[in-house]
C-alpha positions as CSV (number, residue, x, y, z in Angstrom):
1,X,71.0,272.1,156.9
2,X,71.2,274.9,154.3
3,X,72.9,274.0,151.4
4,X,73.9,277.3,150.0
5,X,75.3,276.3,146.7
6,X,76.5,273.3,144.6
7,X,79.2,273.6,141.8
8,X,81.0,271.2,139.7
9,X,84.7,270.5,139.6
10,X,85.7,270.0,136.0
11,X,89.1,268.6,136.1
12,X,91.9,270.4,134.1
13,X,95.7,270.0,133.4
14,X,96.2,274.1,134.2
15,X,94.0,275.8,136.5
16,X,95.1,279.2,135.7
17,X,94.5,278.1,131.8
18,X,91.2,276.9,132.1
19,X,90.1,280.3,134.1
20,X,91.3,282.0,131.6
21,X,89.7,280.6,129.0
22,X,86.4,280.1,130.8
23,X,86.5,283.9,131.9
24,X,86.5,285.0,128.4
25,X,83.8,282.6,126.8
26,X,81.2,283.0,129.3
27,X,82.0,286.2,130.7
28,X,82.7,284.7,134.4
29,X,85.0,286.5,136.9
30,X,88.0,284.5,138.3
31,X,87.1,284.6,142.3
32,X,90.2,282.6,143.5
33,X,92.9,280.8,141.8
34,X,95.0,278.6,144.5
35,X,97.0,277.1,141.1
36,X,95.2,274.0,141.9
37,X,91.7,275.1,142.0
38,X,90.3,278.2,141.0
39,X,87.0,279.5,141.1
40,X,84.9,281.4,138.5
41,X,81.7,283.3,139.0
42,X,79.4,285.7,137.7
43,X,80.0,289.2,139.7
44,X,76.1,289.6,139.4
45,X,75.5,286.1,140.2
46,X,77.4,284.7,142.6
47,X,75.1,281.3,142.9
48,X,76.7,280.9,139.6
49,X,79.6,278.6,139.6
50,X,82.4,276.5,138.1
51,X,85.4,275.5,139.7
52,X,88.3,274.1,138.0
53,X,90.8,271.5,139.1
54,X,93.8,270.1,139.1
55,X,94.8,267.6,141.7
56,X,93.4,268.6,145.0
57,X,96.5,269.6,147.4
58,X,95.0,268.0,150.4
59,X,93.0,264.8,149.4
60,X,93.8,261.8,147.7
61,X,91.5,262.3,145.2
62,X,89.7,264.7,143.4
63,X,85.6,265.3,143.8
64,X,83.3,265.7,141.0
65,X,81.1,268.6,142.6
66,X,81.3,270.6,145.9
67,X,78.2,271.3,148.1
68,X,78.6,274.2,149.9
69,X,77.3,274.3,153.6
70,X,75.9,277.3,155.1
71,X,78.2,276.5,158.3
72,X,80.7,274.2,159.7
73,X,78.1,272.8,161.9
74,X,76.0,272.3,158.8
75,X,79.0,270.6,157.1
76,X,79.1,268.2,160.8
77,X,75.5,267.6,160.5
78,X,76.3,266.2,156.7
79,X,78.7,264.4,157.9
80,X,76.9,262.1,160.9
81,X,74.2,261.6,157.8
82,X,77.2,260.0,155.6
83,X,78.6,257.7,158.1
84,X,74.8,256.9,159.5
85,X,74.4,255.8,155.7
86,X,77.4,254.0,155.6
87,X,78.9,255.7,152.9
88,X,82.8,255.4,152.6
89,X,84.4,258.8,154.0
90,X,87.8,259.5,151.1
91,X,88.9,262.1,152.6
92,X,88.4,262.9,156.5
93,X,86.4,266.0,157.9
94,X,89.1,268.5,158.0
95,X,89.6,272.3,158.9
96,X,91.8,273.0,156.0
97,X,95.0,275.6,156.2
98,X,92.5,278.3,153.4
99,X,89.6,278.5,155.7
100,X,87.0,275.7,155.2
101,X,86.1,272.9,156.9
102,X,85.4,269.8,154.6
103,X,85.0,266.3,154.1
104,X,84.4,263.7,151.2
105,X,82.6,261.0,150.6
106,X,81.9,258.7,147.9
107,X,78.5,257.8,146.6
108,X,76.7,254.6,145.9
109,X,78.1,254.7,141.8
110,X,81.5,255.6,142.7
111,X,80.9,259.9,142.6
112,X,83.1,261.7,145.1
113,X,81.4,264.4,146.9
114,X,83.2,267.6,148.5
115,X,81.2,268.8,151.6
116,X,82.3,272.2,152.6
117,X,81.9,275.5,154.4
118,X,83.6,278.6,155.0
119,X,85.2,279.1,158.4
């Protein structure tokens, strides 16, 4: 189960905004912008993430952090482990339309989770 990186959603009234702003404080390159989330990075440094949100397009709610998977499977394997644990599933595991395959859960104090690889 490789976990291949973990990066917080900060939620934001304008994506595009925020990138912008982020971008030029911390020297971090925009890596996507989807209007509702964008990513930024380091170019050097790609382990080294924020994403900013708006409201997520597909989900009915918005998660606090995203882990990302090494693999679909992986995001699976996750995914048996949350519902083994009982944990309520917010938004269903999901091969989304921009080419990852996801799920949410929420924790024991209420966090929402974004488990996700690339497909």
């Amino acid at each position: 189960m490789p976990v291949v990186r973990i990066v917080p959603n900060l939620m934001v009234a304008d994506v595009a905004r925020a990138n912008a702003i982020y971008a030029r404080l911390f020297g971090l390159h925009i890596a996507m912008d989807l209007g509702w989330v964008g990513n930024l990075s380091l170019e050097e440094a790609g382990h080294v993430q924020l994403q900013t949100m708006t409201v997520d397009a597909a989900a009915s709610c918005n998660p606090v952090v995203s882990v990302g998977m090494a693999s679909a499977a992986d995001v699976d394997a996750v995914y048996e482990r949350v519902r083994a644990e009982r944990l309520d599933i917010v938004h269903p595991l999901t091969d989304e339309a921009w080419g990852v395959r996801r799920f949410f859960f929420r924790d024991q104090d209420g966090n929402v989770i974004n488990v996700v690889a690339n497909v």
